[in-house]
C-alpha positions in Angstrom: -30.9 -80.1 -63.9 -27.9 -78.1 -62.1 -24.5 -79.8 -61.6 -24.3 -81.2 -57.9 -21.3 -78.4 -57.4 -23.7 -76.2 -58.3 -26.4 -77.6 -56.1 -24.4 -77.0 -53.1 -23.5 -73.8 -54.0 -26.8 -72.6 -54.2 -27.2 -74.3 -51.4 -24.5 -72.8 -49.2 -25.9 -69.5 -50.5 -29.4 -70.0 -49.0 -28.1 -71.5 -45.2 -25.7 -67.9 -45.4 -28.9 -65.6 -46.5 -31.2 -67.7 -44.0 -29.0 -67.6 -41.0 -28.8 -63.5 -41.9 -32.2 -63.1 -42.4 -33.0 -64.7 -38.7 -30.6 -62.8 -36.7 -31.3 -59.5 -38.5 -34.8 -59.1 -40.2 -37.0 -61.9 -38.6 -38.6 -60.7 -35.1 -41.0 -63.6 -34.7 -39.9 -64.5 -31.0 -40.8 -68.6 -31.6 -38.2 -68.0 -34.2 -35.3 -66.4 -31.6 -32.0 -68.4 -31.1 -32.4 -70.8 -33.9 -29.8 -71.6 -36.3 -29.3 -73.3 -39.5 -27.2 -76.5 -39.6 -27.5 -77.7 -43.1 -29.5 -76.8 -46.4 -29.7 -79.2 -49.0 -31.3 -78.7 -53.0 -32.1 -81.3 -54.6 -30.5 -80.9 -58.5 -33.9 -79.4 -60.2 -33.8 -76.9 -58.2 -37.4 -77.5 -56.7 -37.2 -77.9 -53.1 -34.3 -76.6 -50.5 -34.4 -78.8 -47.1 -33.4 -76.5 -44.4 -32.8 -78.0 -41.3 -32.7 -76.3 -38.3 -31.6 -76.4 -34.8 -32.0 -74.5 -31.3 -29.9 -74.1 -28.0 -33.0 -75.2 -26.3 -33.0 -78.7 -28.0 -36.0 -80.7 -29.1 -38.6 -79.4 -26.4 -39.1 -76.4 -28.8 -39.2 -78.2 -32.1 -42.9 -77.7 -33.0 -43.1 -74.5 -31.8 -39.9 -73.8 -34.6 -41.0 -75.5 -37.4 -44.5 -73.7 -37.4 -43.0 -70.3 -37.4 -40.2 -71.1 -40.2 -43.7 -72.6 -41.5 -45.6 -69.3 -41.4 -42.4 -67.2 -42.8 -41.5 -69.4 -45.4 -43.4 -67.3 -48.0 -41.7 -64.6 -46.8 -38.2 -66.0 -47.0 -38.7 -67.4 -50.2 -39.4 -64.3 -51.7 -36.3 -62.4 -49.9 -34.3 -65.4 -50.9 -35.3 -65.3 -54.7 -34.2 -61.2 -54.5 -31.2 -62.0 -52.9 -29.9 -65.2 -55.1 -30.8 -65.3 -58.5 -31.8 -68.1 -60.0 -34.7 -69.0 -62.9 -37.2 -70.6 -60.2 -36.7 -70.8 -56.4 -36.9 -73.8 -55.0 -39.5 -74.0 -51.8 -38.3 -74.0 -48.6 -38.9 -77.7 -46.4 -38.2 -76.9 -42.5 -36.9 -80.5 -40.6 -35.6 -80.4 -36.9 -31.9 -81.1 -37.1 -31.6 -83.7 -33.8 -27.6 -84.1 -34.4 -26.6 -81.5 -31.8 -28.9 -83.4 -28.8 -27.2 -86.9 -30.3 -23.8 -86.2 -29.8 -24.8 -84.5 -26.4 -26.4 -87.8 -25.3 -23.5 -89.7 -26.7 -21.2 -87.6 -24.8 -22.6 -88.2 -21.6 -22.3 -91.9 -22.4 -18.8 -91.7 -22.9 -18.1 -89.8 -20.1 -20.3 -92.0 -17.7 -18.7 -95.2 -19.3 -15.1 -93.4 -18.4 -16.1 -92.8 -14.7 -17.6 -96.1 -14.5 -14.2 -97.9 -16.1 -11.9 -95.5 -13.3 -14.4 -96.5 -10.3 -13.8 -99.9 -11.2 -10.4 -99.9 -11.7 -9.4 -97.9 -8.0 -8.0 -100.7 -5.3 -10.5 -100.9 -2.4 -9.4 -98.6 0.1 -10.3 -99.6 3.6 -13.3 -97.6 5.3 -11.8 -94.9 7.9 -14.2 -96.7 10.3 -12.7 -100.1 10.5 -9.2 -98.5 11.6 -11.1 -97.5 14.3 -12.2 -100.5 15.7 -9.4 -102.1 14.8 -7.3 -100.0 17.5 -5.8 -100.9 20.3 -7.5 -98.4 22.9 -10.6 -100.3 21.9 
């Protein structure tokens, strides 16, 4: 068992090598404009969660996952040449949703604001009813 300082070292390590590896050495196009949010190692060192997200947002999730899926060999063994350690841990791909959250609860805010300002204006009186209201009527 590795210190937890050590943990997220090694874990730092492996988002930095992964994100590298995508933009320079992976040209699988379901795995194009994805980035890596967070890695996590648990403290035996047997398994690395990566989670991953993509400017596209949820709709190409499964399509993601399965090509981290079918490279995951393949970065495991690049990783384990890159950062030494006794075993490598294997590689777990999860969708990362926090990006799409905090979109969604920015809209919220924002329609809450526009909702509070609306509601907050004095009635102004339709253009139409000075109109009628004239005295060449």
């Amino acid at each position: 068992m590795v210190s937890k300082t050590r943990a997220l070292r090694v874990a730092d390590r492996i988002r930095d090598e992964i994100s590298e590896m995508l933009v320079m050495e992976i040209s699988d196009p379901r795995l194009a404009g994805v980035s890596v949010t967070e890695v996590r190692v648990d403290r035996e060192l047997a398994y690395a969660e990566v989670y991953v997200s993509a400017l596209e947002g949820s709709s190409r999730a499964r399509e993601i996952l399965e090509g981290l899926d079918h490279a995951s060999g393949y970065l495991r063994h690049e990783l384990s040449q890159r950062i030494e350690l006794f075993t490598f841990p294997r590689l777990r791909f999860h969708w990362d949703p926090t990006f799409e959250k905090a979109d969604r609860i920015e809209r919220l805010i924002a329609s809450l604001h526009s909702q509070e300002i609306q509601s907050n204006q004095p009635d102004q009186p339709d253009p139409g009813d000075a109109a009628e209201e004239s005295p060449d009527g």
